[in-house]
N, C-alpha and C positions, 0 to 999 in steps of 0.2 A: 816597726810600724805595721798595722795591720790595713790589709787590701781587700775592696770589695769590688766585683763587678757592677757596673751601674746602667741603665739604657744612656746613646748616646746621646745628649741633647740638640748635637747638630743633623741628626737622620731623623729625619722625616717621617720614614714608616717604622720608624722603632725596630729596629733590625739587628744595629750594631751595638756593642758595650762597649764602657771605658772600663779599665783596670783602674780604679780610686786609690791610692794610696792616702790616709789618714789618720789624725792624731786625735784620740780624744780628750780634750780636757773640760776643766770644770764649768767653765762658761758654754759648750759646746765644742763642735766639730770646726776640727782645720784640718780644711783638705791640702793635700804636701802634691799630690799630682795626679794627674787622670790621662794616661798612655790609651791611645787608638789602637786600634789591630795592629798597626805596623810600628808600633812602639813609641810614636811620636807622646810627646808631650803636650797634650791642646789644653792644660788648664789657664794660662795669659789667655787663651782667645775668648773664654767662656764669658760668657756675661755674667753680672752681679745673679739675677733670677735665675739662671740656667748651676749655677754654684749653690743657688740656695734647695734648688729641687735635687741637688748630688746629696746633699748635704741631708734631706730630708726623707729621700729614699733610702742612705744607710741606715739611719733609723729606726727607721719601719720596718727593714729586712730583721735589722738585728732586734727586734721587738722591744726598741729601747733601754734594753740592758746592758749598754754600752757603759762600763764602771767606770767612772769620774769624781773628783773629791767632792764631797757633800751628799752623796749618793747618786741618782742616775741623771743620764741627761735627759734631755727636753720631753715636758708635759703633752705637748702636740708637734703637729708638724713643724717645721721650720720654716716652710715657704706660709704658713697664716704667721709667725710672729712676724714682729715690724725687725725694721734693722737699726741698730743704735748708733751714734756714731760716727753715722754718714752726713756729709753734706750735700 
């Protein structure tokens, strides 16, 4: 699975990173876990917006050539699309 560094979403001054680990497939990005400095696993604690801006930040780092079937993933950010699905 491949790993990105991401800002933390719960620091404030933007300071800290998570280590992302995620999968990409053809609907988009599933992130599998986001470890703090000290290894912990805080992706349960993240909220729905705080996942979608991980999620949208890889993206943009990887200049969305992130290869998934049908060609690449997402046209724009992730945090402007809506979410499906949800109730």
């Amino acid at each position: 699975m491949p790993r990105h560094y991401c800002l933390n979403p719960h620091d404030q001054y933007s300071q800290s990173e998570l280590l992302v680990e995620f999968e990409a497939r053809g609907e988009g990005i599933k992130l599998i876990s986001a470890q703090d400095a000290s290894g912990d696993d805080v992706l349960c604690e993240l909220e729905d917006i705080e996942r979608r801006a991980l999620e949208s930040e890889i993206t943009a780092d990887c200049h969305q050539n992130i290869p998934a079937l049908g060609g690449f993933l997402h046209k724009r950010p992730i945090i402007e699309q809506p979410r499906v699905g949800l109730t």
